[in-house]
N, C-alpha and C positions, 0 to 999 in steps of 0.2 A: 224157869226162873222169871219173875215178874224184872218189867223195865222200870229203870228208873223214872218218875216224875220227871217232865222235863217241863213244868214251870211250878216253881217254889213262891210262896209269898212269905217274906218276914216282916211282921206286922208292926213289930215293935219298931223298926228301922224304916217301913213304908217302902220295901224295896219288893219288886219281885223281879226273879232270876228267869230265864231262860237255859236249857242245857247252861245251867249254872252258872250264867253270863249274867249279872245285872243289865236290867234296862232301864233306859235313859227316859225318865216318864213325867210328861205333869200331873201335877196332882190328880187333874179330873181324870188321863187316864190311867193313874194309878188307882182310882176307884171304881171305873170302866172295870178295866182289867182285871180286879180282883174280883171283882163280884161273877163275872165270867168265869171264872177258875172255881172260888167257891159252888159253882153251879154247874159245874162242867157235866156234859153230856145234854144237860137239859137245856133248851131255849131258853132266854129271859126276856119277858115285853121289856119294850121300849120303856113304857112307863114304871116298872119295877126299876129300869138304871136310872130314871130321872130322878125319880121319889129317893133313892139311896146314895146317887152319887150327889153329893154336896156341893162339888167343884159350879153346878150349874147353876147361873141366876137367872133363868126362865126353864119355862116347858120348850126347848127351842130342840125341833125334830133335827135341824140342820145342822147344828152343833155336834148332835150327837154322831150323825153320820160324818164330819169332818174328825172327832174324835173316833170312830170305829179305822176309816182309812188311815191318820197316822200309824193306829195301832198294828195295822196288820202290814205295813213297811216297816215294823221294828220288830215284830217277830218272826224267827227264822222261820227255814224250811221248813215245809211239814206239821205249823203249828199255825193250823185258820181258824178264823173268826167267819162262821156262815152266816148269812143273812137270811131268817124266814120273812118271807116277803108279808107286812105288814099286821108283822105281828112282833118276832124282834130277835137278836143274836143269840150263837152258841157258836164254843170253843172247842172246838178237834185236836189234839194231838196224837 
């Protein structure tokens, strides 16, 4: 028996869930986030989240790492955000 999904996006509402738990997100990292999930298993460059997440008003590398670390204190157990080193994130669950 396959597991269930244990992060949902609902697009229309801008929400995505955790083990079915909405998270408390701002926008940029609700576009962080999603783009992560839509992409899940594979890396994403840095510069693929800046060009898609909107939320940013520069190319500002720092930003995006102060939005990576909120995100990965609001996602449970078991559900990381890797870092490839200089090149750019993927989502594990």
């Amino acid at each position: 028996k396959e597991e269930p999904e244990r992060l949902r996006i609902e697009a229309d509402k801008e929400i995505i869930f955790a083990d079915a738990k909405p998270l408390d997100l701002t926008p940029a990292e609700y576009q962080v986030l999603g783009l992560l999930i839509k992409q899940k298993g594979f890396t994403v460059s840095k510069e693929q989240i800046l060009h898609t997440a909107h939320s940013f008003s520069t190319d500002n590398d720092n930003s995006l790492a102060v939005i990576i670390a909120r995100l990965r204190k609001k996602l449970p157990e078991g559900i990381e955000i890797k870092t490839a080193r200089g090149v750019g994130y993927k989502i594990l669950s």
